[in-house]
Backbone as CSV, one residue per row, in Angstrom:
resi,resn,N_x,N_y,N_z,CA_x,CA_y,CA_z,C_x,C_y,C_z
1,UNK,96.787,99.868,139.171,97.803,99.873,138.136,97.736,98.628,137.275
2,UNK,97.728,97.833,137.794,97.353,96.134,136.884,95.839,96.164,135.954
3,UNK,95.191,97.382,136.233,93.886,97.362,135.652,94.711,98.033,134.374
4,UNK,95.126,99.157,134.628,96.050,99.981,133.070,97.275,98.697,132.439
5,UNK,97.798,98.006,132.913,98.496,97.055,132.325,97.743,95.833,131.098
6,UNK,96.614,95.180,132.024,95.790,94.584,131.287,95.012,95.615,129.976
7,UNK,94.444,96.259,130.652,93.818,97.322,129.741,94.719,97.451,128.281
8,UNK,95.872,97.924,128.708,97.050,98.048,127.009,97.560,97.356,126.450
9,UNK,97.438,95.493,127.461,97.659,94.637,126.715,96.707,94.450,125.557
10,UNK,95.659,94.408,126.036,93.987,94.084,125.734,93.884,94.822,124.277
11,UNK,94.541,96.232,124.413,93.892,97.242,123.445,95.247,96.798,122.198
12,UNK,96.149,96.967,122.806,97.431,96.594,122.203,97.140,95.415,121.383
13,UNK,96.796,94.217,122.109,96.015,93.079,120.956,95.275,93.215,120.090
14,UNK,94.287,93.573,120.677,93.353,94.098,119.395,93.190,95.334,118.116
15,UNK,94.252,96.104,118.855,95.130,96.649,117.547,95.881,95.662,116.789
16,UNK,96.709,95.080,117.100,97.839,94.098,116.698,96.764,92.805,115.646
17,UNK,95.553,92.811,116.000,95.284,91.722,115.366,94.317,92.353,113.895
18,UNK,93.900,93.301,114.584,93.312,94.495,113.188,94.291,95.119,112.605
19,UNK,95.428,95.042,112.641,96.327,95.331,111.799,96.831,94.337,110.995
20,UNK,96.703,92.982,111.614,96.984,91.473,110.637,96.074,91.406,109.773
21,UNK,94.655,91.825,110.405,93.251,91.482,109.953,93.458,91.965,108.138
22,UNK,93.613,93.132,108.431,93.798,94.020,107.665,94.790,93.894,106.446
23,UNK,96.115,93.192,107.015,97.077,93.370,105.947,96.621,91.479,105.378
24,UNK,95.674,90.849,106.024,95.720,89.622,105.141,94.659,89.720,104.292
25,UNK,93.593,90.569,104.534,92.255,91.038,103.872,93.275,91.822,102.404
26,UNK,93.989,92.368,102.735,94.722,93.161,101.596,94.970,92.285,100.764
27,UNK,96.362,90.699,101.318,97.038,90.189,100.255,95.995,89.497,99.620
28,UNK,94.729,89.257,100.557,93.855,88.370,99.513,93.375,89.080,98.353
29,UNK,93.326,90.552,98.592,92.297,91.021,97.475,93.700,91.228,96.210
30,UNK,94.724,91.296,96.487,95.864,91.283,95.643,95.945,89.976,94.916
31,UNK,95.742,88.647,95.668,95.723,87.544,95.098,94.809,87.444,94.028
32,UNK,93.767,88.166,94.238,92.716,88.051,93.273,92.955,88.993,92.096
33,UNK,93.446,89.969,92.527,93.541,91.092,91.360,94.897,90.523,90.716
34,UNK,95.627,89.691,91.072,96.499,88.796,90.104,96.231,87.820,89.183
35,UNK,94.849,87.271,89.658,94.367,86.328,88.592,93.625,86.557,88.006
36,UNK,92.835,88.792,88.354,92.029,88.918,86.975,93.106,89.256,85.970
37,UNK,94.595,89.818,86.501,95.477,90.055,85.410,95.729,89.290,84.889
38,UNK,96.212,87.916,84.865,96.613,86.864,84.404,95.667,86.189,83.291
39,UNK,94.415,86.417,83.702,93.096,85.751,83.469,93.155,86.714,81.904
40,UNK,93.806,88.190,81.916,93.214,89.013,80.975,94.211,88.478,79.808
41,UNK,95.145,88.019,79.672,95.932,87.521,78.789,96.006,86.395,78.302
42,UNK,96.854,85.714,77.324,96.781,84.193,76.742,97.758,83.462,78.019
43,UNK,97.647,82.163,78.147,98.445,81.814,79.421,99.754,81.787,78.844
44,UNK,100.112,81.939,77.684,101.370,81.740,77.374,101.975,82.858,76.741
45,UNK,100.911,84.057,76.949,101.497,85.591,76.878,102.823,85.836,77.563
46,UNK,104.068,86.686,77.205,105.076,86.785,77.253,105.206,88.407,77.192
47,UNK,104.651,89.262,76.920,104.240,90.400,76.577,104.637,90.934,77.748
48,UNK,105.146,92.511,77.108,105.460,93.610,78.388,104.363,94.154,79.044
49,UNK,103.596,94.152,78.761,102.115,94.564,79.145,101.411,93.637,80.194
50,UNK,101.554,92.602,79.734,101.291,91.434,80.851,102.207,91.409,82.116
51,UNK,103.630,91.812,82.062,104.515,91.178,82.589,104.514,92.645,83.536
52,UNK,104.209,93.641,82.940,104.227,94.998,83.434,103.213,94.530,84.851
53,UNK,101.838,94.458,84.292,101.095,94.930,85.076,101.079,93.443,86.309
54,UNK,102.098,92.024,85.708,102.095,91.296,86.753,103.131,92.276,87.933
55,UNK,104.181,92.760,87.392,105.044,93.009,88.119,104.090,94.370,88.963
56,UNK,103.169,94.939,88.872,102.650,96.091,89.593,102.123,95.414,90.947
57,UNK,100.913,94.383,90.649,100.850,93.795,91.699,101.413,92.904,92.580
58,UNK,102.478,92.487,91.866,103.862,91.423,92.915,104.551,92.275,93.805
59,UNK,104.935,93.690,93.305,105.295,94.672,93.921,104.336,95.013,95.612
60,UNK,102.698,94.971,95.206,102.323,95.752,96.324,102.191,94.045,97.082
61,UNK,101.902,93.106,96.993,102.064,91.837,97.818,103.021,91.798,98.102
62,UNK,104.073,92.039,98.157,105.570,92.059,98.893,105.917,93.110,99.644
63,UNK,105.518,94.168,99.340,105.197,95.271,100.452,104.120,94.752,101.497
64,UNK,103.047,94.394,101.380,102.315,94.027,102.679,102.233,92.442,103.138
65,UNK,103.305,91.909,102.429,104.213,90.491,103.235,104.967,91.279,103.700
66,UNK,105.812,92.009,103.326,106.766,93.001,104.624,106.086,93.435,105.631
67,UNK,104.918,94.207,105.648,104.396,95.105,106.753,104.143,93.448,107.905
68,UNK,103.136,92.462,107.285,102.612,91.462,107.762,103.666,90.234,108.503
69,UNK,105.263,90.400,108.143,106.129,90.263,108.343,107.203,90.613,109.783
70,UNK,106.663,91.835,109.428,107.320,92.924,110.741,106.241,92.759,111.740
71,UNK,105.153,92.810,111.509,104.067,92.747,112.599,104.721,91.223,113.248
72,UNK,104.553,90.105,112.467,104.839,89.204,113.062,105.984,88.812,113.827
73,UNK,106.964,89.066,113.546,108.141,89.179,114.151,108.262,90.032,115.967
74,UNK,107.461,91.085,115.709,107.145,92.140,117.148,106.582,91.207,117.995
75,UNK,105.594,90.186,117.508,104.774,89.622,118.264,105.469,88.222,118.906
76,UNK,106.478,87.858,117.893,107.420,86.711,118.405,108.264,86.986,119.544
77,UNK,108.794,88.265,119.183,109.695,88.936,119.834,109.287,89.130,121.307
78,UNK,107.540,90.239,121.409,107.318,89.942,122.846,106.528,88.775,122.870
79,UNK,106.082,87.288,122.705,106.093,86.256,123.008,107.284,85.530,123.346
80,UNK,108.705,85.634,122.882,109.648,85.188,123.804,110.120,85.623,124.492
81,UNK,109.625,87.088,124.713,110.321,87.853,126.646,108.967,87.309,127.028
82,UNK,107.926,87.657,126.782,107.129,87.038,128.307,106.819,86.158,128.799
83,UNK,107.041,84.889,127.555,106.639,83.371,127.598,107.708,82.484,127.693
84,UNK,109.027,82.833,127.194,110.353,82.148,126.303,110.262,81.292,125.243
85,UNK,111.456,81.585,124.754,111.425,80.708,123.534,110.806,79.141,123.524
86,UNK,110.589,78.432,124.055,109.893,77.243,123.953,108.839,76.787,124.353
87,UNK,107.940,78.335,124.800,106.488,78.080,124.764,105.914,77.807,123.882
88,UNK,104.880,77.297,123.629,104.104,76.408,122.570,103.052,78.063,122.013
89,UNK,103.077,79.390,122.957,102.537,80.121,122.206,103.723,81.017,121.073
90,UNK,104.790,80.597,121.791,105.555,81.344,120.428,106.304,80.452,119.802
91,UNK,106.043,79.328,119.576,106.324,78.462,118.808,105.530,79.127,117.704
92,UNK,103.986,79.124,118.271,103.232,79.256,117.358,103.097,80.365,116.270
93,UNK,103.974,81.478,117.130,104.299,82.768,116.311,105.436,82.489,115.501
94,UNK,106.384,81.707,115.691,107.526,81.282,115.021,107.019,81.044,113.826
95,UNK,106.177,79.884,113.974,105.666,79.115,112.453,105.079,80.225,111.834
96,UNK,104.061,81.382,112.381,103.929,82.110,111.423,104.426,83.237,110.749
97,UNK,106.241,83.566,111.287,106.896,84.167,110.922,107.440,83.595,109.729
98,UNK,107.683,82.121,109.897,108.270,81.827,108.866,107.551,81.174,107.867
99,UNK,106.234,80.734,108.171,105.090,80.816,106.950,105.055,82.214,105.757
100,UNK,105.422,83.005,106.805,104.843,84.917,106.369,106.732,85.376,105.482
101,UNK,107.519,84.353,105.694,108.936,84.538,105.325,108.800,83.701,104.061
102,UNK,108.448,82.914,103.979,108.217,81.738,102.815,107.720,82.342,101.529
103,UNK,106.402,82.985,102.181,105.558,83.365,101.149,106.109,85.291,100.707
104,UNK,107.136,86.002,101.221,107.529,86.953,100.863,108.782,86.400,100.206
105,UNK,109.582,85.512,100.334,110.595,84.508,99.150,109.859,84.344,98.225
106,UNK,108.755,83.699,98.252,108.109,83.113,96.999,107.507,84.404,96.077
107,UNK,107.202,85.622,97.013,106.343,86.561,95.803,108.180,86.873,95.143
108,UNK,109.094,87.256,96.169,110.483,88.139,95.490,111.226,86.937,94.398
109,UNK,110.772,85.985,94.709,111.141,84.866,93.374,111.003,84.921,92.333
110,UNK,109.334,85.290,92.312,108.356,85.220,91.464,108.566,86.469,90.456
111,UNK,108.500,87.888,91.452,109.304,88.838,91.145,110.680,89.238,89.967
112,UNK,111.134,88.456,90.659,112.698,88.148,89.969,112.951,87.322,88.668
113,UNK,112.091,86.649,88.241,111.613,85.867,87.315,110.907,86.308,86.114
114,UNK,109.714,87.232,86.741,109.255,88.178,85.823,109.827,89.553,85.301
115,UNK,111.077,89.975,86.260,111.734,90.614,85.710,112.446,90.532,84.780
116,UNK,113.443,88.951,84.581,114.061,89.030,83.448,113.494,88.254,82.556
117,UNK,111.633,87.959,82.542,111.273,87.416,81.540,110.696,89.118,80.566
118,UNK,110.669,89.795,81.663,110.359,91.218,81.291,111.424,91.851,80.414
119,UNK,112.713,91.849,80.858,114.033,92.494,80.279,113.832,91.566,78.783
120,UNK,113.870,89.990,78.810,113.908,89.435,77.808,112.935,89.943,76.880
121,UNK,111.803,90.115,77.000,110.288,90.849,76.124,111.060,92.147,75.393
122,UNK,111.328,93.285,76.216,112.222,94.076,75.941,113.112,94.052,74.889
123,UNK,113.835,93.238,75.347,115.131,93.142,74.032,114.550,92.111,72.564
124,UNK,113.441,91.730,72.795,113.224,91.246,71.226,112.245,91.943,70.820
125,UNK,111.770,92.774,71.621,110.811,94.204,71.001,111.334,95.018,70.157
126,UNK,113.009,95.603,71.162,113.758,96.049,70.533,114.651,95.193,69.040
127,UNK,114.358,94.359,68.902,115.506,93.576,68.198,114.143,93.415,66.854
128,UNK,112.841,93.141,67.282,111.914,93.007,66.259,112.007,94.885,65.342
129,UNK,112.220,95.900,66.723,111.941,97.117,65.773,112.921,97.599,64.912
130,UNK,114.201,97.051,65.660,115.443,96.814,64.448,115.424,96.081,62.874
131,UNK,114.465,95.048,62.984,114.364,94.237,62.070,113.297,94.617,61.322
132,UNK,112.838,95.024,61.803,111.360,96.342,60.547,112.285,97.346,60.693
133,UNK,113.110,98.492,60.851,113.727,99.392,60.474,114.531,98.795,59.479
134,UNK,115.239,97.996,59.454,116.189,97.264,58.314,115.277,96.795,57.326
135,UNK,114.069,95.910,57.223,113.129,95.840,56.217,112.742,97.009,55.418
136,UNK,112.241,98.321,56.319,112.038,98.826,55.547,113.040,99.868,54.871
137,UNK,114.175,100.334,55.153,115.158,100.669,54.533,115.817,99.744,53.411
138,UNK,115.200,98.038,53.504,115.563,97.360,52.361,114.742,97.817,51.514
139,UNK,113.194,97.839,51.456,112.085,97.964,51.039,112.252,99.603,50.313
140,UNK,112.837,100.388,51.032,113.299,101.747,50.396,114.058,101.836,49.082
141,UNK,114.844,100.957,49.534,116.339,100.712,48.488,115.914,99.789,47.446
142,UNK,114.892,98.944,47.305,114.494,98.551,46.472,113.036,99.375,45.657
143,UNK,112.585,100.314,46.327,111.862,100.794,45.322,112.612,102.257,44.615
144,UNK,113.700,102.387,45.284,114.697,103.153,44.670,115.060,102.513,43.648
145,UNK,115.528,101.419,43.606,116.069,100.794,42.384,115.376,99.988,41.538
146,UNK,114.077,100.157,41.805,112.806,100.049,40.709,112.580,101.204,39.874
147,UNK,112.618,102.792,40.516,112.522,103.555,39.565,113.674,103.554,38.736
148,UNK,115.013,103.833,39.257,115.899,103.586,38.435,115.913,102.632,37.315
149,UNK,115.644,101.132,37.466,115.115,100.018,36.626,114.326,100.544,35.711
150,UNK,113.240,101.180,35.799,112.276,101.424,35.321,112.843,101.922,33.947
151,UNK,113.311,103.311,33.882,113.332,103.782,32.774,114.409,102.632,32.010
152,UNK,115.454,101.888,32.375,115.872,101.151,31.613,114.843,100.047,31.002
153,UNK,113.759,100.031,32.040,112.898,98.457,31.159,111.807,99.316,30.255
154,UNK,111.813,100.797,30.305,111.098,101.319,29.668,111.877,101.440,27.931
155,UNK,113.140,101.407,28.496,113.708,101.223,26.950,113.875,100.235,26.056
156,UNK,113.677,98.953,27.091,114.131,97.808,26.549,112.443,97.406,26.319
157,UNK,111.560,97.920,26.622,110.389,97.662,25.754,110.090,98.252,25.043
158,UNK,110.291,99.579,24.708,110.423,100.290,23.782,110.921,99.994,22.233
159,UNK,112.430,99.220,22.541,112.788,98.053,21.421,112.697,97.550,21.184
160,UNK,112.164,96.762,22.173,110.983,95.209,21.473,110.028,95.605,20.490
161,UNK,109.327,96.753,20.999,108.427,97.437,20.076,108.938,97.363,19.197
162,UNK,109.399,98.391,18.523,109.911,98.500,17.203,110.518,97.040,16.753
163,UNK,111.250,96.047,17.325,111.684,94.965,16.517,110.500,94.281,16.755
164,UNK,109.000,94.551,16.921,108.143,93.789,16.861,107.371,93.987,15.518
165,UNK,107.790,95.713,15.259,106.818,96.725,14.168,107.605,95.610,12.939
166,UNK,109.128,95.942,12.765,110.322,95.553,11.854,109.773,94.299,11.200
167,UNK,109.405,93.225,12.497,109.107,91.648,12.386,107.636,91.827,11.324
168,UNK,106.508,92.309,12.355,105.411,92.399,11.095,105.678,92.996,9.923
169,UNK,106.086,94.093,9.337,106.813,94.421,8.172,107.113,93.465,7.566
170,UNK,108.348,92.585,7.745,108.766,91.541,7.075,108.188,90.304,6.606
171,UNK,106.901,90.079,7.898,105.881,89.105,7.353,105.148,89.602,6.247
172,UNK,104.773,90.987,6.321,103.884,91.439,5.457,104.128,91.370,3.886
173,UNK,105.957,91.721,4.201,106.686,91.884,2.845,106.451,90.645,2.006
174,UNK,106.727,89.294,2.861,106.903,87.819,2.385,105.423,87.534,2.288
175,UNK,104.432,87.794,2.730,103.147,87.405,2.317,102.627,88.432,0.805
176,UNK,103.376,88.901,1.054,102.536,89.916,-0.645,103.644,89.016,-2.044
């Protein structure tokens, strides 16, 4: 019976550690696919597009700081029934619960930050398309009231004309 005990510890570990393996192989390749996003923009891009596709991948790094999270915690958990709390091996799980707690604060920070730099992008998108809808309804109203103009400046050159014809006439008269 102690052979099946060891045995599921054994297998149980080495599940447990290919499942860490796994979810830290993940956040790294997330880390990276954050700095080709970042990399694809100006550093001082502000843009929904930027902020979009930061927020896609902050999203899945905080999901597998959760999974990587919970794993760790199980493992604290049975390290202080079988060892107690002030063994130096679950000390050691401690620190990396709360290493693995730190860095799921820091992505939901980060998160939270880009959200309302996101909402902010938003509302002067909206506030810029307000301000070209009002331009060009000015821009309307003034070529409305160019045609209107028009035929009046068409009259008032029209009279110049003739008091231009009137004027040569009169030179003509005084030169003969």
């Amino acid at each position: 019976m102690s052979d099946i005990g060891v045995k599921l510890g054994v297998e149980g570990e080495s599940e447990f550690k290919n499942a860490l393996k796994q979810i830290n192989t993940n956040l790294k390749t997330l880390g990276t696919e954050m700095k080709a996003v970042t990399s694809a923009f100006d550093k001082n891009d502000t843009s929904i597009e930027k902020l979009s596709e930061q927020n896609r991948v902050l999203n899945k790094q905080i999901d597998e700081q959760k999974n990587k999270l919970g794993l760790l915690k199980a493992k604290l958990a049975e390290s202080a029934a079988e060892y107690g709390e002030n063994d130096a091996r679950t000390q050691k799980w401690q620190q990396q619960v709360n290493l693995a707690t730190a860095a799921l604060n820091k992505s939901e920070l980060q998160l939270k930050n880009n959200n309302k730099a996101l909402e902010e992008a938003s509302k002067e998108s909206k506030s810029a398309g307000d301000e070209t809808e009002k331009a060009g309804k000015q821009a309307k109203k003034s070529g409305e009231d160019a045609e209107k103009g028009e035929s009046g400046w068409s009259k008032l050159g029209g009279g110049l004309a003739k008091a231009g014809e009137h004027a040569a006439k009169a030179m003509a008269a005084l030169g003969a």
